[in-house]
C-alpha positions in Angstrom: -11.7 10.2 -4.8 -11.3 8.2 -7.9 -13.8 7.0 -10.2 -14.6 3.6 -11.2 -12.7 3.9 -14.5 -9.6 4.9 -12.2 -10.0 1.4 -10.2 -10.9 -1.0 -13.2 -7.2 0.0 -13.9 -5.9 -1.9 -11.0 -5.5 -5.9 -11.4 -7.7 -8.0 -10.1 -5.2 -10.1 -8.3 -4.2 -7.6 -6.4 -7.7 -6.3 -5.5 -9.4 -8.4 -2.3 -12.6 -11.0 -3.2 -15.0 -8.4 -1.9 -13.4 -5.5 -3.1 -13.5 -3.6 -0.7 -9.5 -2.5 -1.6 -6.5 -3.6 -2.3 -5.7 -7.7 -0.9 -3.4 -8.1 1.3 -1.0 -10.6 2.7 -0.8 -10.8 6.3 -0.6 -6.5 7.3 1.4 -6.7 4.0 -0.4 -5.0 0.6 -0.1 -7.7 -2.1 0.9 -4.8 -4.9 4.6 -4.5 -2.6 7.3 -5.2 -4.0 10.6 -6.1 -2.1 11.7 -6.8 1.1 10.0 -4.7 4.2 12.7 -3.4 6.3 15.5 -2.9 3.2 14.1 -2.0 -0.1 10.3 -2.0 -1.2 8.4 -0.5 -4.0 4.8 -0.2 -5.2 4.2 -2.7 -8.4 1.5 -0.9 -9.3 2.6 3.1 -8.4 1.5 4.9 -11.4 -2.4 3.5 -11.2 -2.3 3.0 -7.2 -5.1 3.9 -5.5 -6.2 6.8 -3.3 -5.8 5.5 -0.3 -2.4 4.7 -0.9 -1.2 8.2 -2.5 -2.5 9.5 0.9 0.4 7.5 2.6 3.1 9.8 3.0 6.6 8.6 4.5 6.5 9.6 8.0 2.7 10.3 8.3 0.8 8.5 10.9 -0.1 5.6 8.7 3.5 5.4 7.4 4.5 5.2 11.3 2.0 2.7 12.4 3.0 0.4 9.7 6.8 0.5 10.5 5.4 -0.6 13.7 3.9 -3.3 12.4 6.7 -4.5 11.2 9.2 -4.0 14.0 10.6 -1.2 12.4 12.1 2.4 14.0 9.9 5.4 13.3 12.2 8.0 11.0 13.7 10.9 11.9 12.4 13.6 11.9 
């Protein structure tokens, strides 16, 4: 888990009002870049946090969020 030096890294507009994690827009994370669907990209990939290094294409919450978005699960 990262330390508190680790999140003062991340900038504040992009961290929600209670910060409790990263704001988001909608289901979408205010750090992503791009459009969902063709090309996206994390604007903040080198210092993201935790939660979001645990993502891992494919994984269940990579899955659930192509759901989200209307999106066909990957091949395997």
């Amino acid at each position: 888990m990262e330390d508190d030096a680790q999140l003062d890294r991340i900038p504040e507009k992009f961290v929600a009002a209670d910060l409790s994690g990263m704001r988001c827009d909608g289901v979408r994370c205010s750090a992503l870049t791009g459009e969902v669907g063709k090309h996206t990209a994390c604007g903040i990939y080198e210092i993201r946090p935790d939660v979001c290094r645990a993502c891992m294409p494919g994984g269940d919450d990579c899955l659930m969020a192509r759901k989200a978005h209307g999106m066909v699960d990957l091949p395997p």
